[in-house]
C-alpha positions as a printed NumPy array, in Angstrom:
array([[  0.   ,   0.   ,   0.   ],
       [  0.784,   3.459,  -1.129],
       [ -1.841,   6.07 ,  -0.202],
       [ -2.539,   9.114,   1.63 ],
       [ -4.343,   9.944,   4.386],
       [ -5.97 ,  12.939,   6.699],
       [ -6.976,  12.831,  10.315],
       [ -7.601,  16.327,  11.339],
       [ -5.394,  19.089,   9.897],
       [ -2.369,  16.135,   9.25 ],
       [ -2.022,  14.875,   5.905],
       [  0.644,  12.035,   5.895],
       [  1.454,   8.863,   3.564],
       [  1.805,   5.627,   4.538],
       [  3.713,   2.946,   2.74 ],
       [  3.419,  -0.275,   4.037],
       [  3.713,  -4.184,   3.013],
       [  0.892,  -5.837,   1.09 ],
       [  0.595,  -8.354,   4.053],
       [ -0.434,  -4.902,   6.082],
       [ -4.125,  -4.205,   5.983],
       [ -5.17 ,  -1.716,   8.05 ],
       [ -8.777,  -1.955,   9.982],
       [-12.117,  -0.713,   7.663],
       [-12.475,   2.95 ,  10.619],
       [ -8.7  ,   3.61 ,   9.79 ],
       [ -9.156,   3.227,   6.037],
       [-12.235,   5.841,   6.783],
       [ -9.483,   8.439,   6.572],
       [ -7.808,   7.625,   3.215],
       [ -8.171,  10.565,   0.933],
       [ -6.93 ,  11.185,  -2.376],
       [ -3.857,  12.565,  -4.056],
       [ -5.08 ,  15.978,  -4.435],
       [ -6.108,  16.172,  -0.98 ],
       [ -3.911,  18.826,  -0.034],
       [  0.191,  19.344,   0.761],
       [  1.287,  15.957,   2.397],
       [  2.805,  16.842,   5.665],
       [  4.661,  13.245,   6.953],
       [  5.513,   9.924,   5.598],
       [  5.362,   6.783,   7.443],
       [  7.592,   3.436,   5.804],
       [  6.725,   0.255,   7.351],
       [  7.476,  -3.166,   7.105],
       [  7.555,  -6.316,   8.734],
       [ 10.546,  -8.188,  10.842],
       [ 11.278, -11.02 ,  12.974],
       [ 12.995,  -9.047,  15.163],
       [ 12.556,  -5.364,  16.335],
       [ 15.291,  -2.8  ,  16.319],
       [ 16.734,  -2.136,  19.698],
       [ 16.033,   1.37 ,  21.086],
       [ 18.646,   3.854,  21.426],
       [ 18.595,   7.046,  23.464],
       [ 17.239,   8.184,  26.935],
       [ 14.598,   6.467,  28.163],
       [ 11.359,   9.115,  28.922],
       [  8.363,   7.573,  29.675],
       [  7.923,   3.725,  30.441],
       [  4.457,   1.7  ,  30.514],
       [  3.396,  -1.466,  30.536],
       [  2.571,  -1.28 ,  26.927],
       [  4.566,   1.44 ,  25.816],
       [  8.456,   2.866,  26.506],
       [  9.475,   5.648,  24.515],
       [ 13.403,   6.559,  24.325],
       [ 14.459,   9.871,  22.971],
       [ 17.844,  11.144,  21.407],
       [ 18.866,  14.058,  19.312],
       [ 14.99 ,  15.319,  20.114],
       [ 13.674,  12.664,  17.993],
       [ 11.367,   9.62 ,  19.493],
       [ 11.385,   6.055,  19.453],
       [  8.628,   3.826,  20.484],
       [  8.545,  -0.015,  21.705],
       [  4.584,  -0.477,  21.484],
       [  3.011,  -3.307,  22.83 ],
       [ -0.807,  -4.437,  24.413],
       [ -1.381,  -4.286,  28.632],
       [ -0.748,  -8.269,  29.272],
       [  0.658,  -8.573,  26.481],
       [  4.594,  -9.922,  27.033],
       [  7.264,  -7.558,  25.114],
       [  6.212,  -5.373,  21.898],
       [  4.248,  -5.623,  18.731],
       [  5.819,  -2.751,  17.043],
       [  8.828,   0.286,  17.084],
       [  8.637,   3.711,  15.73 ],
       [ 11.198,   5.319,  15.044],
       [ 11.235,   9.338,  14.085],
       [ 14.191,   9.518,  11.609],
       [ 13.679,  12.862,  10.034],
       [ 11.885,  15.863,  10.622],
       [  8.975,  14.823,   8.409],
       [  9.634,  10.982,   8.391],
       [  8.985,   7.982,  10.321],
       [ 10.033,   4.311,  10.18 ],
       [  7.565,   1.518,  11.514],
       [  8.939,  -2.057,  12.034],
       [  6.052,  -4.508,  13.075],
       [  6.396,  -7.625,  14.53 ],
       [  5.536, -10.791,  12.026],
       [  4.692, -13.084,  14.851],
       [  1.878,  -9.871,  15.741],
       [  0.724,  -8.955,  12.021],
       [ -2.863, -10.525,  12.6  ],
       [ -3.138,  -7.999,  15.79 ],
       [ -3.726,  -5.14 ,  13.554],
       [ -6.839,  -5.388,  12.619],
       [ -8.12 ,  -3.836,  15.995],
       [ -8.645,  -0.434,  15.261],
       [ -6.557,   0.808,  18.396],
       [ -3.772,  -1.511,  17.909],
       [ -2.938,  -0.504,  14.358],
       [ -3.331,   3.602,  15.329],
       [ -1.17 ,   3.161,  18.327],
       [  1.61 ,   2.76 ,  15.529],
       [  1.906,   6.425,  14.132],
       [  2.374,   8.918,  17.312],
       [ -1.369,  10.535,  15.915],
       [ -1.648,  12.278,  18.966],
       [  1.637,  13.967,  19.14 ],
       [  1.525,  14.74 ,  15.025],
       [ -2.047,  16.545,  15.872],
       [ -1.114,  18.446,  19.006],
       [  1.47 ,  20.431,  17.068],
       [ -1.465,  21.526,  15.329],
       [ -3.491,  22.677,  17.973],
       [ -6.158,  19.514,  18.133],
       [ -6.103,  16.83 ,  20.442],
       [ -8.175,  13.635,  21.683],
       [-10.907,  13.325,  23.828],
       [-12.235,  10.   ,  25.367],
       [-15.937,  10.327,  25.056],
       [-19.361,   9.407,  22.934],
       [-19.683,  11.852,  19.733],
       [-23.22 ,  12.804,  18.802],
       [-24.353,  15.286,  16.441],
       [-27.743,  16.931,  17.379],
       [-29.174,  19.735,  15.287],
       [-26.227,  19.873,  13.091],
       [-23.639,  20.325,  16.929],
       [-22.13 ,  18.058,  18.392],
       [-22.22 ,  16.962,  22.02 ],
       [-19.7  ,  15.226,  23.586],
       [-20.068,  12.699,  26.538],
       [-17.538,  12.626,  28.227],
       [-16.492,  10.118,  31.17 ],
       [-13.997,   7.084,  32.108],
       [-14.577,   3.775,  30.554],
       [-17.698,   2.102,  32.046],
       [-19.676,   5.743,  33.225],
       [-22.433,   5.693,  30.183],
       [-21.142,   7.22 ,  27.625],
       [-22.619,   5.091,  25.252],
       [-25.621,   4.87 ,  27.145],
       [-26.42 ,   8.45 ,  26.973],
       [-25.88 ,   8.905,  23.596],
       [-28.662,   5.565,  22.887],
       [-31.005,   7.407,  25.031],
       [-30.428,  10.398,  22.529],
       [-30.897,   8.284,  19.278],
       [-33.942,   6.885,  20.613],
       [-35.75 ,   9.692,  22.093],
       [-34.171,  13.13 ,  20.488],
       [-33.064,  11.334,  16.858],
       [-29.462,  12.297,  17.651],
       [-26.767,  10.583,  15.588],
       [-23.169,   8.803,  17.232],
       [-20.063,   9.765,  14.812],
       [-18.41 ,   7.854,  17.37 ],
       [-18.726,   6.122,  20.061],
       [-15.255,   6.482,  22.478],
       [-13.226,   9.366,  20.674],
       [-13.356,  13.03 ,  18.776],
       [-10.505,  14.932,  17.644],
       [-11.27 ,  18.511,  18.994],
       [ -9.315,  21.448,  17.088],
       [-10.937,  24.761,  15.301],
       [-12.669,  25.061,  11.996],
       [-13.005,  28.731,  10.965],
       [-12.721,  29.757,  13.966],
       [-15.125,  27.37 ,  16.291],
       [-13.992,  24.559,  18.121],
       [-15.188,  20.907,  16.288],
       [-15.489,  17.959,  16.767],
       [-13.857,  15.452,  13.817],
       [-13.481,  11.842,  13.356],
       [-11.121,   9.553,  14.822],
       [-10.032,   5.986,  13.482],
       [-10.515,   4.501,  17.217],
       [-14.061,   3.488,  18.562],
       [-13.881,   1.113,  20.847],
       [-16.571,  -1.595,  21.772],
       [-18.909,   0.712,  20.261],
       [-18.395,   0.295,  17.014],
       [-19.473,   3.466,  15.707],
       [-17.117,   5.085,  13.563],
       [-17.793,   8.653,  11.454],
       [-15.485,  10.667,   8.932],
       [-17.498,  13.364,   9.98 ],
       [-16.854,  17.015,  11.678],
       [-19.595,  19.477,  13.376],
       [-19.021,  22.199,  15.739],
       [-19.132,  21.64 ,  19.048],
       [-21.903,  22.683,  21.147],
       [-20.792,  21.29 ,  24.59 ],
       [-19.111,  18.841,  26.278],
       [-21.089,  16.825,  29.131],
       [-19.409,  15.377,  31.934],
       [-21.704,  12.031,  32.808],
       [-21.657,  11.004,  36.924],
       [-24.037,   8.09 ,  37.547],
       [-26.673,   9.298,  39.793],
       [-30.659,   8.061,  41.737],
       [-31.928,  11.034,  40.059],
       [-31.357,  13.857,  37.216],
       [-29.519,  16.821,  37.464],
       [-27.06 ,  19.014,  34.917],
       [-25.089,  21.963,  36.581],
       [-22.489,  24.391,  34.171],
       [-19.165,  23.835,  35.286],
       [-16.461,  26.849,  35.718],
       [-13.267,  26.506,  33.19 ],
       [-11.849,  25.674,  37.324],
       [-13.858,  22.906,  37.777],
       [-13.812,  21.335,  34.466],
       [-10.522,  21.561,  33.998],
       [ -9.335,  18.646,  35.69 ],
       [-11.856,  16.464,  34.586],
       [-11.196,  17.047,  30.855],
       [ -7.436,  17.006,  31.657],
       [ -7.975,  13.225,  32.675],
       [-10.127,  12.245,  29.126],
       [ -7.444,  13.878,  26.927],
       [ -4.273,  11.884,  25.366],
       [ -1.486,  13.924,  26.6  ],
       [  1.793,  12.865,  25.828],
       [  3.345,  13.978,  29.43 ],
       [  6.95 ,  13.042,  28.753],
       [  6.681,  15.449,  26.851],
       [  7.187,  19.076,  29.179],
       [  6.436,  21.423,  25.292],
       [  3.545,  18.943,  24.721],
       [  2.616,  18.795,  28.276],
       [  2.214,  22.296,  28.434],
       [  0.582,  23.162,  25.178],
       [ -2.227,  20.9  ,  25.534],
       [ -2.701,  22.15 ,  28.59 ],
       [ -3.074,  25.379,  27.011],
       [ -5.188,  24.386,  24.477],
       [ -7.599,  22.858,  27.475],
       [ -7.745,  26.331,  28.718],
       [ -8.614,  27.674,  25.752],
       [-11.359,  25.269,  24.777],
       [-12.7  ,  26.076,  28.35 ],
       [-13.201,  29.729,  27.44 ],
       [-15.048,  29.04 ,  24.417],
       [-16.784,  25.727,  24.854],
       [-19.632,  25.292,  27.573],
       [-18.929,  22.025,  30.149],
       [-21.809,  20.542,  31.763],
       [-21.852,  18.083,  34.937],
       [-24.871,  15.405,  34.08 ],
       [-25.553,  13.256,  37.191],
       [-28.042,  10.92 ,  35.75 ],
       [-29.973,   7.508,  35.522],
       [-30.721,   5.674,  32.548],
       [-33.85 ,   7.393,  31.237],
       [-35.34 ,   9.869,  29.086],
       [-35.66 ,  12.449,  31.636],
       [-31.805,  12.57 ,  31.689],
       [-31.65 ,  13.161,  28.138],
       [-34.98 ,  16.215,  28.975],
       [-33.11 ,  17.38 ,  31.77 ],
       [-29.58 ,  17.8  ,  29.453],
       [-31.605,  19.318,  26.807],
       [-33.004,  22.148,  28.779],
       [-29.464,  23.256,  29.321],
       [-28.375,  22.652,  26.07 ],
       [-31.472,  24.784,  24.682],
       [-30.302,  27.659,  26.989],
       [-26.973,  28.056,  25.339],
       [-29.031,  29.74 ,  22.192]])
């Protein structure tokens, strides 16, 4: 394979072996030739053994250590309970990658998060001011509101109870890429989406983002920028080896805050949750 592709702003190329396919959400994003300037390339190919990692070591996980040296990045990439790595990436010019996948791991890529985890997205993106929230994307009266919570809160349960009872539609149901069109924050697609399976090439502006806390009864309260703050901070992929990263999506939290309305829902599963979130929502006009 030989093709382009656009997630967000980034543009970037990605040739890879034959063997390689990558999952039907990631191949959402393929555009064409004349899509606009390409702004990375990515070579991969397939080994029996990965390269060895050279460099400091930054940041190490159970499924991910990342080395850096000469300010460029190198990734061992593996799967939580999974023993050693699936993967490297290697950063070996300013607009150039290298990514060396295990054979024995090939058939892993078809998960959608397994084969994105292989192209730093999140750190390509932040440089251009957009970054990744963890939460249910549903477009409502051409908007888009954004549940947002840790795994297992009702994030896709909210946004059913919106299909069913408002018409609403999920773009996708565990991520959005959040960055500014003409001057609005939006909400655009993401190759990721979870057990949900919902997965949109699709952008709308935001409208708000809703916090979800499982609650007896129904309430929705409008958070300050102080208050929301830290529970966004927790729902966005920051890259905090990173201290320039660190701080600049940080900075674009703070700005998204001034501009975006954040709602705390503390709700049951029911449509007078999704009446009682609407009333709010209808308020912002």
């Amino acid at each position: 394979m030989n093709r382009k592709f656009q997630i967000g702003d980034f543009i970037f190329r990605l040739r890879c072996p034959e063997e390689v396919m990558p999952p039907d959400n990631f191949m959402l994003f393929a555009c064409g030739e004349d899509a606009g300037e390409q702004m990375y390339t990515y070579d991969m190919w397939l080994s029996e053994k990965l390269p060895d990692a050279e460099g400091k070591l930054i940041a190490d996980r159970p499924d991910l250590k990342v080395y850096e040296k000469g300010g460029r990045e190198t990734r061992l990439i593996g799967v939580k309970g999974m023993d050693g790595y699936y993967a490297c990436y290697q950063e070996t010019a300013e607009e150039r990658a290298r990514v060396v996948l295990s054979e024995a791991e090939v058939q892993s890529l078809h998960f959608d998060p397994v084969f994105t985890s292989l192209f730093a997205l999140e750190k390509r993106l932040a440089s251009r001011d957009q970054m990744v929230l963890h939460c249910a994307y549903v477009e409502w009266k051409g908007e888009a509101v954004l549940f947002s919570a840790p795994s297992e809160t009702g994030k896709t349960t909210q946004a059913d109870l919106w299909e069913k009872y408002r018409g609403s539609r999920t773009i996708n149901g565990d991520r959005a890429l959040l960055g500014k069109r003409n001057g609005r924050w939006s909400a655009q697609g993401w190759p990721v989406c979870g057990t949900s399976g919902v997965c949109f090439n699709e952008t709308f502006p935001v409208r708000a983002v809703v916090v979800l806390s499982q609650a007896r009864g129904n309430s929705v309260q409008r958070l300050t920028p102080g208050k929301a703050f830290p529970l966004l901070y927790s729902q966005i992929t920051i890259n905090k080896w990173n201290m320039a990263n660190h701080i600049h999506m940080m900075d674009l939290i703070e700005e998204l805050l001034a501009e975006i309305p954040v709602f705390l829902l503390q709700c049951t599963i029911s449509e007078n949750a999704v009446s009682c979130l609407e009333g709010a929502l209808d308020a912002l006009r």
